[in-house]
Structures are given as C-alpha cells and as structure tokens.
Phi, psi and omega in degrees: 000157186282158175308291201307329198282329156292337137345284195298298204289300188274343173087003180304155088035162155252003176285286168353297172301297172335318188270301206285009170283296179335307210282298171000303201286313179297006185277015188249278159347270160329333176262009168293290209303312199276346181063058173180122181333105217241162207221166160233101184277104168245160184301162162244122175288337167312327187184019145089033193253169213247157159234141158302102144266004175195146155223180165189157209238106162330122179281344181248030146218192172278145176275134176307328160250188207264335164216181195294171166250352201275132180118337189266150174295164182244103166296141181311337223238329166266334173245045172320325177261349157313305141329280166294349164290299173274034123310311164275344188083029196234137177307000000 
C-alpha cells in the first residue's frame, strides 16, 4: 500500500512507515518459510477498524486467496486474534 495512504488511514510517523516497508520487504520470505499467507494489519485512527497494508503469498504453493487484500478491511469476526493481540498489547 502507498506510505501516504497508510498516513492518512492510521496517523503512523513516517519513522513508523519506514519500519513497517523494512518488514514489508521480508514478507514473501516468511510466507515462504510459514507455507501461508502472511499480511500486516494496521490500525484505522478513524474508527479503530483493522486495514491489510501489505501481503505477500507462498511462493511454492497457491495462495488461500483469489486476489490481493491490501487496502480491504480485516473484520473482527475473521481476525479475532489479531484484534485481540493489539487489544492486549501481545505478540
């Protein structure tokens, strides 16, 4: 997703973005390694609802999904424990 556009929706830092590009560039790597799709979810300061700002996909298999996510919401009722991890403050 573009840096302004994770700006605009969450209110990060650009020190903030900056790390979370860093991580960005390994997530193809991790969802090789995890064999699974693996996503960075961030907050919306608008109204505390979770947004996909980056995915990436197994490179040796098929992805669970049928096209990208980034930019679509992560609902409470599909990512509960992502929700409750920054709720709690827990990895």
């Amino acid at each position: 997703m573009n840096r302004d556009k994770i700006i605009e929706r969450t209110g990060l830092s650009n020190e903030s973005v900056d790390k979370l590009e860093q991580i960005e560039e390994v997530l193809p790597l991790m969802a090789d390694l995890a064999g699974a799709d693996i996503f960075i979810d961030c907050i919306q300061a608008s109204d505390g609802k979770m947004f996909v700002a980056a995915q990436a996909c197994p490179g040796h298999m098929p992805s669970t999904y049928k096209s990208c996510v980034v930019g679509c919401y992560a609902e409470r009722k599909d990512e509960a424990a992502v929700y409750r991890a920054v709720e709690t403050k827990s990895p």
